[in-house]
PDB file of N, CA, C, O and CB in Angstrom:
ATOM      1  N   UNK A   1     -34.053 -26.604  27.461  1.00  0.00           N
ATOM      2  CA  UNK A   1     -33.162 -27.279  26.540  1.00  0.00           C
ATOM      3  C   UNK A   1     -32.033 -26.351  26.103  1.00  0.00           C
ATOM      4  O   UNK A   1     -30.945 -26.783  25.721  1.00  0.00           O
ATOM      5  CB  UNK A   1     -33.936 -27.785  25.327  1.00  0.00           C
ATOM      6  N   UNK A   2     -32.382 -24.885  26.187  1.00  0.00           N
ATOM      7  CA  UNK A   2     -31.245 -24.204  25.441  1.00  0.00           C
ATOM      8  C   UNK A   2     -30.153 -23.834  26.295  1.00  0.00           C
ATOM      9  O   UNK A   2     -28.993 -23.681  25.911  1.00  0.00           O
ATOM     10  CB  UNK A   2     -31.688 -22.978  24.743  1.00  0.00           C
ATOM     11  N   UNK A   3     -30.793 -23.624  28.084  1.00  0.00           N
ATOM     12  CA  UNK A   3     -29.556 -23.338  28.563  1.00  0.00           C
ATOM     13  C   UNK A   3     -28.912 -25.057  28.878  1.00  0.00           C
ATOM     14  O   UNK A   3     -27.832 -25.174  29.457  1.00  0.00           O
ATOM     15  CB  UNK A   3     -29.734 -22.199  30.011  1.00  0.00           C
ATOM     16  N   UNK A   4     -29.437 -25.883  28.581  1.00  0.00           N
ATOM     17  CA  UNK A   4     -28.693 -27.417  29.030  1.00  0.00           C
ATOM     18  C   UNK A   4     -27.673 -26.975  28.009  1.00  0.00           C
ATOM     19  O   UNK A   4     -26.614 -26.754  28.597  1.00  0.00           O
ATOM     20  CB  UNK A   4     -29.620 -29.238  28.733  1.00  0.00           C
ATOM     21  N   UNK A   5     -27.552 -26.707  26.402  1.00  0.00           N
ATOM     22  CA  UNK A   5     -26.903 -26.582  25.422  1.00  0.00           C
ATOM     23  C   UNK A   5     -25.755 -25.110  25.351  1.00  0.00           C
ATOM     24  O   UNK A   5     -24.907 -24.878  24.490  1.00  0.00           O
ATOM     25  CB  UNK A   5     -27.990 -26.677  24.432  1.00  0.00           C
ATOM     26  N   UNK A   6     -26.026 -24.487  26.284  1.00  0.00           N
ATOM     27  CA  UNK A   6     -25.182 -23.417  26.214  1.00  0.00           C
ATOM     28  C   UNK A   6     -24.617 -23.593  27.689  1.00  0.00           C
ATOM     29  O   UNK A   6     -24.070 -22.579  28.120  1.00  0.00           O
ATOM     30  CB  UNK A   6     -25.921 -21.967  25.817  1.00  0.00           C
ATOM     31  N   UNK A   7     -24.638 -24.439  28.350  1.00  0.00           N
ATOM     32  CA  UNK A   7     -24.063 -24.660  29.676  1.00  0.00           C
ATOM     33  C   UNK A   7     -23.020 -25.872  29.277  1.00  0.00           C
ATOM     34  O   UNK A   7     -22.029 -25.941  30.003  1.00  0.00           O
ATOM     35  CB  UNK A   7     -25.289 -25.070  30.917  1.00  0.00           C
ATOM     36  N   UNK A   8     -23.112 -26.742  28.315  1.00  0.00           N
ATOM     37  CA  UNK A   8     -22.296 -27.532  27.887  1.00  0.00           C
ATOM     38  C   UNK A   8     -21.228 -26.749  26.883  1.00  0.00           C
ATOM     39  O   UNK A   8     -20.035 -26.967  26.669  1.00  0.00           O
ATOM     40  CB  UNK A   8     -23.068 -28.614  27.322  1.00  0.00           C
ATOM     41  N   UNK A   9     -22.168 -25.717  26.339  1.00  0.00           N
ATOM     42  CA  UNK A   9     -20.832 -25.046  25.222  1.00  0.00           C
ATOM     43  C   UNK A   9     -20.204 -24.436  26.361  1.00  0.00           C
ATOM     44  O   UNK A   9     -19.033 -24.812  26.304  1.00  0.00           O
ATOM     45  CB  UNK A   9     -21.256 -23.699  23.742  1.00  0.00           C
ATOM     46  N   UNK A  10     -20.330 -23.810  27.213  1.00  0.00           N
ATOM     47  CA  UNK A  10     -19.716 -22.923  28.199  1.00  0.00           C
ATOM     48  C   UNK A  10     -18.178 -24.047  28.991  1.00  0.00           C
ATOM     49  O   UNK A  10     -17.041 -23.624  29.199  1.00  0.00           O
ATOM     50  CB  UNK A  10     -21.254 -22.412  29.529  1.00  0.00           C
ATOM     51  N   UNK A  11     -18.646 -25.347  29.245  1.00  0.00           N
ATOM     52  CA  UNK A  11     -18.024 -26.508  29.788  1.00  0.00           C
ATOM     53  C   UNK A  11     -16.601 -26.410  28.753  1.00  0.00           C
ATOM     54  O   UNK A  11     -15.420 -26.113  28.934  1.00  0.00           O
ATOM     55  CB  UNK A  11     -19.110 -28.046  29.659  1.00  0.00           C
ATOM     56  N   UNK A  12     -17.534 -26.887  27.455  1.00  0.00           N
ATOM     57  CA  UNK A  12     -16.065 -27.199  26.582  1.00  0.00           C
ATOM     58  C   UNK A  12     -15.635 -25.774  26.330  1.00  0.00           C
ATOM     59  O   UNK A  12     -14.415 -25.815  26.171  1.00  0.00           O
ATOM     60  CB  UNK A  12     -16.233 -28.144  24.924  1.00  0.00           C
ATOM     61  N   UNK A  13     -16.050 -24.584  26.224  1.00  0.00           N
ATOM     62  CA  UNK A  13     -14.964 -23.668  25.968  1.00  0.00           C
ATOM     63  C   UNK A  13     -14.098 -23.604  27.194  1.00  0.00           C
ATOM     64  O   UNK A  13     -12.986 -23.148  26.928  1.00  0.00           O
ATOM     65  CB  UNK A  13     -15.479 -22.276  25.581  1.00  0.00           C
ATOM     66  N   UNK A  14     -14.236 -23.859  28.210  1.00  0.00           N
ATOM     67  CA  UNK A  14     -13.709 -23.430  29.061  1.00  0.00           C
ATOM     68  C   UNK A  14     -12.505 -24.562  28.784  1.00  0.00           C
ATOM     69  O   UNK A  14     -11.367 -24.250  28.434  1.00  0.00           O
ATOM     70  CB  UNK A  14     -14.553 -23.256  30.342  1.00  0.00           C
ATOM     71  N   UNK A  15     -12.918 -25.792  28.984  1.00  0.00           N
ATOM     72  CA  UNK A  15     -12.247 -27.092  28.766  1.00  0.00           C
ATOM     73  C   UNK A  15     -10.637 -26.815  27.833  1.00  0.00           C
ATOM     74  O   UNK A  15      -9.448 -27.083  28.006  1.00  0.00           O
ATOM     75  CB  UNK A  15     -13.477 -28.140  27.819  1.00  0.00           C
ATOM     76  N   UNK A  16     -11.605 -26.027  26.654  1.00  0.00           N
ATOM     77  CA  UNK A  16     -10.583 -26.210  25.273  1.00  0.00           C
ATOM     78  C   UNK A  16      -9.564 -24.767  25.233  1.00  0.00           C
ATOM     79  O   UNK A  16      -8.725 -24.541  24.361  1.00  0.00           O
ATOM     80  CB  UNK A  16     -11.718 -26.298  23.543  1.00  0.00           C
ATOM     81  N   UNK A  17      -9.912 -23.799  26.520  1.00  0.00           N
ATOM     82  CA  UNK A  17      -9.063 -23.016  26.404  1.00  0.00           C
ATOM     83  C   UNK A  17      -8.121 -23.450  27.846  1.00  0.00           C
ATOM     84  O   UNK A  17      -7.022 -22.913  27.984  1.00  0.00           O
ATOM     85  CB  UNK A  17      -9.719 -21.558  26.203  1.00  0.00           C
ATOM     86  N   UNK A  18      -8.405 -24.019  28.445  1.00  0.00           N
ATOM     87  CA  UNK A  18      -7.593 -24.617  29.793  1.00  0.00           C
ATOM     88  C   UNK A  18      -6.780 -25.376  28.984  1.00  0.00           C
ATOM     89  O   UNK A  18      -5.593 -25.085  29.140  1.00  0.00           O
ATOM     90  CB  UNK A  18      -8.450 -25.568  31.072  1.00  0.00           C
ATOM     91  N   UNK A  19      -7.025 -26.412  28.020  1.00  0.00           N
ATOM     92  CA  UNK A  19      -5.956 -27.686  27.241  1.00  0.00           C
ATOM     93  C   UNK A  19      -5.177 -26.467  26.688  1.00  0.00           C
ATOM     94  O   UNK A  19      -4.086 -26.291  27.231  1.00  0.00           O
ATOM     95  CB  UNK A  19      -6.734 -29.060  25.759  1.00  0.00           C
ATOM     96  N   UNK A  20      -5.498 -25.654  25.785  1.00  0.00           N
ATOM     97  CA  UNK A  20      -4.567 -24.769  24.657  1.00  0.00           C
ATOM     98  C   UNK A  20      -3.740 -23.990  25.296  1.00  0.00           C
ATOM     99  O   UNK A  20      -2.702 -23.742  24.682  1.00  0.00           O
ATOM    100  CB  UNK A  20      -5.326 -23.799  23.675  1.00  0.00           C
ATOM    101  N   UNK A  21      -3.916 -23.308  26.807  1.00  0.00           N
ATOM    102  CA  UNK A  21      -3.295 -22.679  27.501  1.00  0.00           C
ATOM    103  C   UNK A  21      -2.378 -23.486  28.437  1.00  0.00           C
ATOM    104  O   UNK A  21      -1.333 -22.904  28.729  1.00  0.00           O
ATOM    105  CB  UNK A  21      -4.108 -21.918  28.017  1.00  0.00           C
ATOM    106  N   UNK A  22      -2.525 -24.485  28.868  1.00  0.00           N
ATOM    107  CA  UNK A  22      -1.544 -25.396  29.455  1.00  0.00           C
ATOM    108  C   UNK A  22      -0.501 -26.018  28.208  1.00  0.00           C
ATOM    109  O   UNK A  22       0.621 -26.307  28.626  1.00  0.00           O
ATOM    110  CB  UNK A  22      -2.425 -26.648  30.264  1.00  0.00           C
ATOM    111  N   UNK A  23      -0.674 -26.190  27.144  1.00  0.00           N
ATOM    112  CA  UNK A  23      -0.142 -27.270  26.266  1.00  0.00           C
ATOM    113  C   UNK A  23       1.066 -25.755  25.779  1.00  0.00           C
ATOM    114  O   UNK A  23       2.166 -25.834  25.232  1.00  0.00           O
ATOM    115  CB  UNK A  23      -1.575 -28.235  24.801  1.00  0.00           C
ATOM    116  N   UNK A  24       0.641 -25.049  26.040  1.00  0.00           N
ATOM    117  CA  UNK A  24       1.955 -23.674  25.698  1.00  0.00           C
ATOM    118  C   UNK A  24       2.610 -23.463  27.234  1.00  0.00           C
ATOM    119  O   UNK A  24       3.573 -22.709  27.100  1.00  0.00           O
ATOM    120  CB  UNK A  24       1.076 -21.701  25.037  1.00  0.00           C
ATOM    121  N   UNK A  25       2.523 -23.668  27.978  1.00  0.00           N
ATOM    122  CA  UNK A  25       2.824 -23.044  29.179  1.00  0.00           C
ATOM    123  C   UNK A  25       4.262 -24.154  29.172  1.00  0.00           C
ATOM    124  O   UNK A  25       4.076 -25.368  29.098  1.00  0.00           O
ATOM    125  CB  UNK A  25       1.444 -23.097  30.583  1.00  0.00           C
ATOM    126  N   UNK A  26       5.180 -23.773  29.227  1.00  0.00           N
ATOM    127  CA  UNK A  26       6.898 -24.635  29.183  1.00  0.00           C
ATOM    128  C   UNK A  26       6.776 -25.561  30.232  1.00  0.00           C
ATOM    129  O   UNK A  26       6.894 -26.718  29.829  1.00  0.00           O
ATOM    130  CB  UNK A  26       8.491 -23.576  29.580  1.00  0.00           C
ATOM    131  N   UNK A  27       6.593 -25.458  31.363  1.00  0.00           N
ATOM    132  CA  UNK A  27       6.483 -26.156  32.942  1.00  0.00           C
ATOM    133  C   UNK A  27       5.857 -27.280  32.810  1.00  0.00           C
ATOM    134  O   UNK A  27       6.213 -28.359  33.282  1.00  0.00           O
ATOM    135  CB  UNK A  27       5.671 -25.362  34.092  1.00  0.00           C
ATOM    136  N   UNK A  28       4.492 -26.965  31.883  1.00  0.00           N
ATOM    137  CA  UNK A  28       3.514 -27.957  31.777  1.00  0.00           C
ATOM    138  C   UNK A  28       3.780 -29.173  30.945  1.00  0.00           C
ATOM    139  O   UNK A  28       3.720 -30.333  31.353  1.00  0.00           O
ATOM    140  CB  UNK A  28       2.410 -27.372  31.321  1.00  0.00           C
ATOM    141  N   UNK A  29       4.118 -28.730  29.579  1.00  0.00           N
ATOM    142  CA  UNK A  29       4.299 -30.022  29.029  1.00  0.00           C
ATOM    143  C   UNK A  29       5.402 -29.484  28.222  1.00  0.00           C
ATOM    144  O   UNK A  29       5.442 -28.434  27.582  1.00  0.00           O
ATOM    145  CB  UNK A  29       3.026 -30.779  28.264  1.00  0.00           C
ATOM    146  N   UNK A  30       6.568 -30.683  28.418  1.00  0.00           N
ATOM    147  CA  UNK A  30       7.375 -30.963  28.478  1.00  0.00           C
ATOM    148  C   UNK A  30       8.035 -31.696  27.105  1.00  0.00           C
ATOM    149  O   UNK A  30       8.428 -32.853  26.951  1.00  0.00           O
ATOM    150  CB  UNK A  30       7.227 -31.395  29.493  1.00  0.00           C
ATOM    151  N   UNK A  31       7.999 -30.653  26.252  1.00  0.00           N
ATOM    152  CA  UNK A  31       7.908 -30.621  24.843  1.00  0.00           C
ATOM    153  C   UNK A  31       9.240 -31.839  24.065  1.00  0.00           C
ATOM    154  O   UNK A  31       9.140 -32.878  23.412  1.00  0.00           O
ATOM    155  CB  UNK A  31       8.152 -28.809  24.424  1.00  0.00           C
ATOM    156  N   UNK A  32      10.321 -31.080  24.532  1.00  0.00           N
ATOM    157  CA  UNK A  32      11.074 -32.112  24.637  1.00  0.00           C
ATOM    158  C   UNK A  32      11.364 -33.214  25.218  1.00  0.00           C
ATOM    159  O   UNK A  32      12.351 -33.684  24.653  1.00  0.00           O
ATOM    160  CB  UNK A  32      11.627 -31.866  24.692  1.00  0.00           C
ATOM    161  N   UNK A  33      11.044 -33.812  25.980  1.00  0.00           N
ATOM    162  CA  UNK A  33      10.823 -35.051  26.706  1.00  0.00           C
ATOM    163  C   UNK A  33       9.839 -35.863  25.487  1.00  0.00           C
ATOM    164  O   UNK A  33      10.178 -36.839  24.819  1.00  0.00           O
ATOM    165  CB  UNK A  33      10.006 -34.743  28.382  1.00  0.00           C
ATOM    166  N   UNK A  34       8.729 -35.237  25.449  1.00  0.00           N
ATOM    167  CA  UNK A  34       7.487 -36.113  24.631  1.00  0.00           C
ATOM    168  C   UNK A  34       8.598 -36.773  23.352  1.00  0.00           C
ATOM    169  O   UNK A  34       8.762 -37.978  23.162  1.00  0.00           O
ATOM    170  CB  UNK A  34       5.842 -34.799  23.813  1.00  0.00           C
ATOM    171  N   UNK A  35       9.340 -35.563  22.498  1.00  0.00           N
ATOM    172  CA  UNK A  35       9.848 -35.890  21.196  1.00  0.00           C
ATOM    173  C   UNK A  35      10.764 -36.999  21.618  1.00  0.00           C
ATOM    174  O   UNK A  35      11.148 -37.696  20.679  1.00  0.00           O
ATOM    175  CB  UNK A  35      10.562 -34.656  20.383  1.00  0.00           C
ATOM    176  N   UNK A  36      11.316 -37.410  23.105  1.00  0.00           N
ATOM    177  CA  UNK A  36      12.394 -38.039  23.232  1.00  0.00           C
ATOM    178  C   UNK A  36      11.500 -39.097  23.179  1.00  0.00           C
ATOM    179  O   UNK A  36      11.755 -40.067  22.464  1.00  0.00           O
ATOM    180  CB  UNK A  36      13.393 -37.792  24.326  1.00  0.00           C
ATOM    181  N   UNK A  37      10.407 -39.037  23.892  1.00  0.00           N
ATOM    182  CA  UNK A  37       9.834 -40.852  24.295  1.00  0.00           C
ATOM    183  C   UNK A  37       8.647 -41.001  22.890  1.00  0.00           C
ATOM    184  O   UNK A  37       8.482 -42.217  22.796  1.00  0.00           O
ATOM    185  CB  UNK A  37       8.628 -41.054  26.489  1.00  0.00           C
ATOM    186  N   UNK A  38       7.957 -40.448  22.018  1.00  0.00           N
ATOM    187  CA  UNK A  38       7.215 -40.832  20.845  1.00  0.00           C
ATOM    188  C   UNK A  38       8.177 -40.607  19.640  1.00  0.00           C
ATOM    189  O   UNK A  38       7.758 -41.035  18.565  1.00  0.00           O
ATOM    190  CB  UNK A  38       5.849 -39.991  20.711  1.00  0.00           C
ATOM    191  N   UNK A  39       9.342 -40.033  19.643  1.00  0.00           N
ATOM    192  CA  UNK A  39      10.471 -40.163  18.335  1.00  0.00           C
ATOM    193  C   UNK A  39       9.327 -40.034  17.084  1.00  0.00           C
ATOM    194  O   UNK A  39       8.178 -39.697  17.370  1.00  0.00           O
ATOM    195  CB  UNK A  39      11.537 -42.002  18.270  1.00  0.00           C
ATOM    196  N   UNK A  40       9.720 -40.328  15.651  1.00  0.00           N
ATOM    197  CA  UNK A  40       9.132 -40.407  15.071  1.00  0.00           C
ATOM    198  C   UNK A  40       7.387 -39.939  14.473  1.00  0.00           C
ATOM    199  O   UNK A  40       6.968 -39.446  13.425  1.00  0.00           O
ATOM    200  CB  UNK A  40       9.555 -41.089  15.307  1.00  0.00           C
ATOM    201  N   UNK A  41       6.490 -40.570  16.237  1.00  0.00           N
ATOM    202  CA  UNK A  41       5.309 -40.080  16.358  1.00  0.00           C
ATOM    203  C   UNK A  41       5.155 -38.987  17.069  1.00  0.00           C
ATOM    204  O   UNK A  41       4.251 -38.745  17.868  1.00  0.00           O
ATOM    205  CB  UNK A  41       4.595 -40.871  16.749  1.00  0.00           C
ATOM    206  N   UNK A  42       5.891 -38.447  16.824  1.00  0.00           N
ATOM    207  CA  UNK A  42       5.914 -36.925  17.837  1.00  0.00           C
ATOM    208  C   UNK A  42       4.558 -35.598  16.740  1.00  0.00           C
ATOM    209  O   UNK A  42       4.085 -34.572  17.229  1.00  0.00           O
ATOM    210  CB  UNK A  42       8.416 -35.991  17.786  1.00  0.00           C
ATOM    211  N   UNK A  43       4.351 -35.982  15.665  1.00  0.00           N
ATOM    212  CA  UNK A  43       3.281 -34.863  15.269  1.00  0.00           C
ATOM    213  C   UNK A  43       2.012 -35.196  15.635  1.00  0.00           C
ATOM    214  O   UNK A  43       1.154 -34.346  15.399  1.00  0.00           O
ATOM    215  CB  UNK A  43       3.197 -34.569  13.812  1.00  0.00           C
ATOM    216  N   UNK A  44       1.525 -36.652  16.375  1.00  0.00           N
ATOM    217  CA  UNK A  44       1.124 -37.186  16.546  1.00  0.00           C
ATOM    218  C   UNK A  44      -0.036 -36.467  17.871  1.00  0.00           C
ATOM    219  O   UNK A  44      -1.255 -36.555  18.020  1.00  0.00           O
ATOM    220  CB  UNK A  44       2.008 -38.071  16.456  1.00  0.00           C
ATOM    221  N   UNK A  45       1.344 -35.577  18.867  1.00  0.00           N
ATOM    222  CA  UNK A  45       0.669 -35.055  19.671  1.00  0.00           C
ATOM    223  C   UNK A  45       0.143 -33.434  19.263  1.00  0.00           C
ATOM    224  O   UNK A  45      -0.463 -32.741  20.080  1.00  0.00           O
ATOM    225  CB  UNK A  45       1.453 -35.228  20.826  1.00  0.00           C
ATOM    226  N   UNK A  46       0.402 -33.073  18.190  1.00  0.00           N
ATOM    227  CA  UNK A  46      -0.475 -31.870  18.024  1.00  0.00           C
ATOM    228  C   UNK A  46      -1.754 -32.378  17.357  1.00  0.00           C
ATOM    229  O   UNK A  46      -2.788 -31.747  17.580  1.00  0.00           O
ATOM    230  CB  UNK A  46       0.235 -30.695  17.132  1.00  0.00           C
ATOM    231  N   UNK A  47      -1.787 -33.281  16.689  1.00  0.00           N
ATOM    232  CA  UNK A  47      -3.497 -33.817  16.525  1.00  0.00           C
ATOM    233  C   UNK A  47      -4.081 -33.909  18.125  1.00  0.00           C
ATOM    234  O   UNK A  47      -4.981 -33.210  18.588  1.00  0.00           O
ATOM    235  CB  UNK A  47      -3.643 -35.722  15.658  1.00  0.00           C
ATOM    236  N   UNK A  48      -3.548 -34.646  18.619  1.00  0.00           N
ATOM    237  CA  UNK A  48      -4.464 -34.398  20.270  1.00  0.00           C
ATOM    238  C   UNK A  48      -4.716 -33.233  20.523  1.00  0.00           C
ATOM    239  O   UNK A  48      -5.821 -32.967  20.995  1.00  0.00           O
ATOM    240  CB  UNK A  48      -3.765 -34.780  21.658  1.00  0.00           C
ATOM    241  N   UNK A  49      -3.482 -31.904  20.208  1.00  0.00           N
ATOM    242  CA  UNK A  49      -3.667 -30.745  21.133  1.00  0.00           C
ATOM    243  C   UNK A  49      -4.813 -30.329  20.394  1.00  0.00           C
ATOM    244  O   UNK A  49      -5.901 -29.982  20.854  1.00  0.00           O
ATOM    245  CB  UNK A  49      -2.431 -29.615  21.329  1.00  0.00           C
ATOM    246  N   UNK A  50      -4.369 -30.417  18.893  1.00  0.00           N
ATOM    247  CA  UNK A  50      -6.091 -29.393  17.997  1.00  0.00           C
ATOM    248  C   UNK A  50      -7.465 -30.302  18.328  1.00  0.00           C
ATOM    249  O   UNK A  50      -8.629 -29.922  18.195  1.00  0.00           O
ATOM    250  CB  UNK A  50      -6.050 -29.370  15.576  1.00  0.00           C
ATOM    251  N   UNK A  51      -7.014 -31.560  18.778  1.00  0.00           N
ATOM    252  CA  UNK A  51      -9.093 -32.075  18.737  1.00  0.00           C
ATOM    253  C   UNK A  51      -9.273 -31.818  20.264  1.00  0.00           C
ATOM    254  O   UNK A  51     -10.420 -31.526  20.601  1.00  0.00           O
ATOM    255  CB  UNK A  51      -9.726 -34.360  18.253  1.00  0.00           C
ATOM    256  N   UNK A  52      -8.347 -31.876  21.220  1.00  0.00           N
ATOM    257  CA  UNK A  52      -9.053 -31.432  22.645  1.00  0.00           C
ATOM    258  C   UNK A  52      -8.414 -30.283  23.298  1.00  0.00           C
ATOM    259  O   UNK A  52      -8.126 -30.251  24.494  1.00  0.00           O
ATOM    260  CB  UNK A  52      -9.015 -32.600  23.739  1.00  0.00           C
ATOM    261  N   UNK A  53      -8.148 -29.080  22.218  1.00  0.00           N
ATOM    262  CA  UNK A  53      -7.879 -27.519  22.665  1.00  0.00           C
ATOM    263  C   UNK A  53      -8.741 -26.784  21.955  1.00  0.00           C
ATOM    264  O   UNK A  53      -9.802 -26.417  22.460  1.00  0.00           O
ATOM    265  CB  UNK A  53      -6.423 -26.916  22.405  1.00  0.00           C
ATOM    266  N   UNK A  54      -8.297 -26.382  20.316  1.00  0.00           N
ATOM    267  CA  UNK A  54      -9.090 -25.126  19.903  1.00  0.00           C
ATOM    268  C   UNK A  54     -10.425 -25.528  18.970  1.00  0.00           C
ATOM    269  O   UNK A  54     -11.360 -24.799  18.638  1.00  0.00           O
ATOM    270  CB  UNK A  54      -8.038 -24.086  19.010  1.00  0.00           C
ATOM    271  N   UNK A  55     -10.141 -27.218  18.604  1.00  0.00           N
ATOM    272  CA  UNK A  55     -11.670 -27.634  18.544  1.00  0.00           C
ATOM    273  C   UNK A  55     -12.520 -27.499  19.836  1.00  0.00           C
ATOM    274  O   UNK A  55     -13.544 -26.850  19.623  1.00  0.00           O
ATOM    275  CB  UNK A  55     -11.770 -29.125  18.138  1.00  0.00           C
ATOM    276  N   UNK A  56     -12.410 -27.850  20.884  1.00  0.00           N
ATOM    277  CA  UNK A  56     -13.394 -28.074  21.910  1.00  0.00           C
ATOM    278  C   UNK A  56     -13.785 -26.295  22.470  1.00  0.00           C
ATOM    279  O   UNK A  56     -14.872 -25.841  22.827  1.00  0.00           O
ATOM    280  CB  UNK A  56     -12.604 -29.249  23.261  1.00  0.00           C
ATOM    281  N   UNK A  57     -12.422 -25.595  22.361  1.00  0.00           N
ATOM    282  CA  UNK A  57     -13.210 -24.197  22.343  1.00  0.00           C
ATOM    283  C   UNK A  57     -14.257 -23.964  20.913  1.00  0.00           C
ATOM    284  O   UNK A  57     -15.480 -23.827  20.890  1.00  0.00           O
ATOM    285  CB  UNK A  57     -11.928 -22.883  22.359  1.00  0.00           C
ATOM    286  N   UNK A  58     -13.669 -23.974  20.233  1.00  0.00           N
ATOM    287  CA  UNK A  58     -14.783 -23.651  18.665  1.00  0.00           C
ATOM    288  C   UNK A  58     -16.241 -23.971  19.251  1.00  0.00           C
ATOM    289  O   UNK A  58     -17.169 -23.214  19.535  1.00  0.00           O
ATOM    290  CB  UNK A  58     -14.445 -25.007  16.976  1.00  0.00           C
ATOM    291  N   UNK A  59     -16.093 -25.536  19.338  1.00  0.00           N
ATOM    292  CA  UNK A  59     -17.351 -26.152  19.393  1.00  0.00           C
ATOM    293  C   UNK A  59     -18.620 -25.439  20.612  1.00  0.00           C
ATOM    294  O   UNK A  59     -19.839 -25.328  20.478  1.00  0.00           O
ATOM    295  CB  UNK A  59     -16.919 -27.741  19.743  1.00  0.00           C
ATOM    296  N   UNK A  60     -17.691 -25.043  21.805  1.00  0.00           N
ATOM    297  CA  UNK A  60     -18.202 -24.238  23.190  1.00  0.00           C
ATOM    298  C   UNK A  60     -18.540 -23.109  22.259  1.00  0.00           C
ATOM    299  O   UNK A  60     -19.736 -23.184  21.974  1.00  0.00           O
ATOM    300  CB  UNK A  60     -16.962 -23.842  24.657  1.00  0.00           C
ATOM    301  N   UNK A  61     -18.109 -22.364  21.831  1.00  0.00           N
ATOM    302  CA  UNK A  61     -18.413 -21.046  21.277  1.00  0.00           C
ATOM    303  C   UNK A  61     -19.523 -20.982  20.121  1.00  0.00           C
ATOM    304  O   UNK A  61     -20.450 -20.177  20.035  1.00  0.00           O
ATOM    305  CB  UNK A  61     -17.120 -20.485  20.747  1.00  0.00           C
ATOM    306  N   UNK A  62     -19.301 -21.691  19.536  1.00  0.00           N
ATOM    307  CA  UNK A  62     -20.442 -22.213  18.714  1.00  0.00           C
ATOM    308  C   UNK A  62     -21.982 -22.544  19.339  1.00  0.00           C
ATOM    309  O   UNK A  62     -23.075 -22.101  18.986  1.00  0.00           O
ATOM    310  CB  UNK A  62     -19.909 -23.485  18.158  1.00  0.00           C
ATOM    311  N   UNK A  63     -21.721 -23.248  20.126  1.00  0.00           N
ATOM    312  CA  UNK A  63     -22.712 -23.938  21.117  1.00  0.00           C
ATOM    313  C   UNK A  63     -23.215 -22.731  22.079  1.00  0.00           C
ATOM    314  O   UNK A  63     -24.420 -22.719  22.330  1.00  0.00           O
ATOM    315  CB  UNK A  63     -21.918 -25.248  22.060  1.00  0.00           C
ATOM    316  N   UNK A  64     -22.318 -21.614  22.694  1.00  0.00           N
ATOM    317  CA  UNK A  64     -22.781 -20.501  23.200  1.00  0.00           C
ATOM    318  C   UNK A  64     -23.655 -19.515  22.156  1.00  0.00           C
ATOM    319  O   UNK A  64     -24.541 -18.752  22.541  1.00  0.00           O
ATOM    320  CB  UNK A  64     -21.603 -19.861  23.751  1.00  0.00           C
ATOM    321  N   UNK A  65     -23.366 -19.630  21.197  1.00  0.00           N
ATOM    322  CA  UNK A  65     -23.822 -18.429  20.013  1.00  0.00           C
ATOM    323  C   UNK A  65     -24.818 -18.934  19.648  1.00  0.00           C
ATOM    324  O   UNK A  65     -25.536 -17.971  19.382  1.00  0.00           O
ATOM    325  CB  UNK A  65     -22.937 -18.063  18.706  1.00  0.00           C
ATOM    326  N   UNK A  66     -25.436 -19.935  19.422  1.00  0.00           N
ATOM    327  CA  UNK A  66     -26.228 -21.066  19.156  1.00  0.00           C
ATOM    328  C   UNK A  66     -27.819 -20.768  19.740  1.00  0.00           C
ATOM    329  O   UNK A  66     -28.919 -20.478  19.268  1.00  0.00           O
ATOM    330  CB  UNK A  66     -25.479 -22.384  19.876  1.00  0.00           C
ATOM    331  N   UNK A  67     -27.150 -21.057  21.194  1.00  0.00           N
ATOM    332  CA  UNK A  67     -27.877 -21.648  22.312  1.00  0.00           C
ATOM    333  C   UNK A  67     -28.187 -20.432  23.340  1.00  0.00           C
ATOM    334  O   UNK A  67     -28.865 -20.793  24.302  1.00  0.00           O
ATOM    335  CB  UNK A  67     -26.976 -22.875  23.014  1.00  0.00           C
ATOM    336  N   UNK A  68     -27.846 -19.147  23.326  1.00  0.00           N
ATOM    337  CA  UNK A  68     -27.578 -18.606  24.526  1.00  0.00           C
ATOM    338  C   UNK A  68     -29.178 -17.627  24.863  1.00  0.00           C
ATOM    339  O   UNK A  68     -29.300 -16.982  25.905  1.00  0.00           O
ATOM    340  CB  UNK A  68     -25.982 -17.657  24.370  1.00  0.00           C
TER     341      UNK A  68
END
């Protein structure tokens, strides 16, 4: 049971530092474009970046320290 639980934290850290490291990388996402096409809802996309980047690492790391 514990490595099922530290093989899943291992998943999402990996997960949540691949999202946080792409979502900075200029090439990748296309910062200005987004603000052109959500206007208004444009803070909209840093709630996405924090619940599926440095939450999903936390949670992996947590889950490694936990579980390991």
């Amino acid at each position: 049971m514990h490595t099922m639980f530290a093989t899943i934290g291992m998943i999402l850290a990996v997960a949540g530092l691949v999202v946080s490291v792409a979502f900075w990388i200029p090439g990748l996402c296309n910062r200005t474009r987004l603000k052109e096409i959500l206007g208004s809802r444009y803070p909209l996309v840093y709630v996405v970046y924090v619940a599926n980047g440095p939450m999903l690492l936390l949670l992996g790391v947590i889950l490694l320290i936990t579980f390991r």
